[in-house]
Legacy VTK file of the C-alpha trace (Angstrom):
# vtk DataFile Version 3.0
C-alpha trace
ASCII
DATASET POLYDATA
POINTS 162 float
177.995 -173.531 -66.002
179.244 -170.997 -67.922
181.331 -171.791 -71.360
183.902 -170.119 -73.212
182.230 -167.672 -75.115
183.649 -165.919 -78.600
182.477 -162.641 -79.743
181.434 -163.984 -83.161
179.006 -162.690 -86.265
175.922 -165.855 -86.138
173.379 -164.936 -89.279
170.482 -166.385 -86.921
170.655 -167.145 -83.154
168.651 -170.103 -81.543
167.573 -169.645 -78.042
166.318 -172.477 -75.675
165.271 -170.993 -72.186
164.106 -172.122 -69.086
162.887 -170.962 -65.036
162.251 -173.012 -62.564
160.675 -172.371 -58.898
160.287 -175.239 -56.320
157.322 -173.682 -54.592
155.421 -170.871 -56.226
157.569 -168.659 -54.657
160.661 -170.897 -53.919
163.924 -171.832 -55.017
164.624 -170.709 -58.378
166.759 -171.408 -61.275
167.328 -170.621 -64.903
168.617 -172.029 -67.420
169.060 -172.058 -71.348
171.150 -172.712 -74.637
172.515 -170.538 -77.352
172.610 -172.388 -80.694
173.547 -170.826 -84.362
171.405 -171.654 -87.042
172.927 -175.153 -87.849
172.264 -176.335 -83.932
176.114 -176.413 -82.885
175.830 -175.046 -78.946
177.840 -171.610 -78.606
177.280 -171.549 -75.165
174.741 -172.465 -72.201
174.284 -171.337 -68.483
172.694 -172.417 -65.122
172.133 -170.136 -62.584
170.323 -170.027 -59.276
168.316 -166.525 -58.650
166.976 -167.177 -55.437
163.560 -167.341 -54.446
161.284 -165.952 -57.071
157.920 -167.293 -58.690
158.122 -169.912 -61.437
157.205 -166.537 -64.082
159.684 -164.730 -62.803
162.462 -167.071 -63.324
161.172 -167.717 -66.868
161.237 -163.745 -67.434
164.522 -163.964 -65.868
165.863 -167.036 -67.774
165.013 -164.953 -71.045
166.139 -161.891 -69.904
170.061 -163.793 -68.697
169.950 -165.412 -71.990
169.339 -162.401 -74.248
172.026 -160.863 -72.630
174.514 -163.501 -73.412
173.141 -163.430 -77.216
174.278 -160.407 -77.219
178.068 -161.348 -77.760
176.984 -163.149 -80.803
175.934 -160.428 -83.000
173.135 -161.688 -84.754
170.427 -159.986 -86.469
167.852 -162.399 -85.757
166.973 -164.471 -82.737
164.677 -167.566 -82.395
163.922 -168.171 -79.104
161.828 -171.444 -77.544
160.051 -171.500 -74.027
157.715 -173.812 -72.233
156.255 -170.787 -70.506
152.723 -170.215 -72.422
152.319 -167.597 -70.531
155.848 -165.718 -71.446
154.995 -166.109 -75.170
152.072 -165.103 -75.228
152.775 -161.679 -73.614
155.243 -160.917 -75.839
154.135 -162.299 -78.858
151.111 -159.443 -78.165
148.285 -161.998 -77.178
148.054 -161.821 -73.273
148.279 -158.522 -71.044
150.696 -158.481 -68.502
148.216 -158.000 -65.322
151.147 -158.660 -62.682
152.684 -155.533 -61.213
155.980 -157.794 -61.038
156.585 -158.996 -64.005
155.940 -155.560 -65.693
159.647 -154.395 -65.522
160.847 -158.050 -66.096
158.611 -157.901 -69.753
159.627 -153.916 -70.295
163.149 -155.406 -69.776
162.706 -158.238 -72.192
161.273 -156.103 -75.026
163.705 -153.780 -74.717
166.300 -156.262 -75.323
164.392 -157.528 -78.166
164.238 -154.799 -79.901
168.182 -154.842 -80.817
167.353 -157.592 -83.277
165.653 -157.149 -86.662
163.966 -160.629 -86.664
162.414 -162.006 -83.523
160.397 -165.142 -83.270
159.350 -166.083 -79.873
157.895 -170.071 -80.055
156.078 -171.893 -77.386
157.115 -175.686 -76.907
156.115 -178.554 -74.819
158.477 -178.962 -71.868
159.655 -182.388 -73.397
161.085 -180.144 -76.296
163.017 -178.203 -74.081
164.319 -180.497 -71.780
168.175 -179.556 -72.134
166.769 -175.508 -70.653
164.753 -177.305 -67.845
167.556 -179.547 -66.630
170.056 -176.647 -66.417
167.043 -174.495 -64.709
166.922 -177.246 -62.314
170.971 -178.508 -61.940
171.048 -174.498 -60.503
168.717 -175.174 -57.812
170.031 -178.244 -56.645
173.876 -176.663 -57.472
172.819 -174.098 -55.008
170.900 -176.200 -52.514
174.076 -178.760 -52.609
176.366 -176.007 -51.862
177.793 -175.940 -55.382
176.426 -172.946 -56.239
176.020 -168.755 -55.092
173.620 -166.732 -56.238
173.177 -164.171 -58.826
171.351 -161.114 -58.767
170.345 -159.980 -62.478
169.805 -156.451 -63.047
167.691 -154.141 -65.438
169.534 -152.065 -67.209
166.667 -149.605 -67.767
167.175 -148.494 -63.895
169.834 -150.544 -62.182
167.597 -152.498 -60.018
167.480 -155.662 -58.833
165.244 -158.096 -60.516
165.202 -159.608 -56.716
LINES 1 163
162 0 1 2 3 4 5 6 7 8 9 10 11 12 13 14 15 16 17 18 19 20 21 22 23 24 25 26 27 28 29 30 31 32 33 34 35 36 37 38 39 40 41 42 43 44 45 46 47 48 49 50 51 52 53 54 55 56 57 58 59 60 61 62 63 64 65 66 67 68 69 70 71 72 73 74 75 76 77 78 79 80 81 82 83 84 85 86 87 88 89 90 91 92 93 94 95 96 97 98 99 100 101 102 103 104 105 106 107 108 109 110 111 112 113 114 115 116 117 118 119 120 121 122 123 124 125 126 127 128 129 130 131 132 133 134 135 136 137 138 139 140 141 142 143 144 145 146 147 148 149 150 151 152 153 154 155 156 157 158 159 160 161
């Protein structure tokens, strides 16, 4: 559900993100919201990946949103997930152990590194329910027919995150 999308200057970028897998692999979505400082939405998406693990469509959900940031030009980015585990790792305070999500975090921090202010924030699930639904409308989008694929790529080395 993609939205019109200006190239604008935002002083501070909100982002809400969200993965979802139905099965550990499964189905998977992502979804998320870009807000500007004062909460107005600039834009949202919902897109079905495939069949991934529930971390990799959180890494993947981050990764999509970032790159849609990107047409904002902020400085600074907020950005709010219900994956403990995705925080953590790149807030510094957990390893990443899994040979898969290394590129998927290497990714991540690269793209975090454009802005001068990052904050990444854990929050319950029930404080990022508008991520989670559009995580979830992607899978059923898809399963329903509604829906195609995407295949996001690293633009380290042009592979497939897939």
């Amino acid at each position: 559900m993609k939205e019109n999308k200006p190239i604008c200057q935002e002083a501070r970028l909100i982002l809400r993100v969200d993965g979802a897998a139905r099965g550990n692999p499964g189905h998977a979505g992502i979804g998320g919201v870009i807000l500007n400082e004062s909460g107005s939405q600039l834009f949202s998406f919902s897109e079905y990946i495939g069949e991934a693990t529930n971390n990799v469509a959180e890494y993947s959900a981050l990764i999509f949103g970032l790159g849609e940031a990107a047409n904002f030009k902020s400085n600074s980015v907020v950005i709010y997930s219900d994956s403990e585990l995705l925080v953590q790792q790149l807030n510094g305070f957990y390893k990443v152990k899994n040979a898969g999500l290394k590129p998927l975090f290497e990714e991540a921090k690269k793209l975090l590194s454009s802005y001068t202010g990052v904050t990444i924030k854990h929050v319950p699930r029930e404080e990022n329910k508008e991520a989670d639904e559009l995580a979830n409308q992607a899978i059923d989008d898809y399963l329903s027919g509604k829906k195609q694929m995407i295949k996001l790529r690293l633009t380290s080395k042009q592979e497939s995150l897939f």
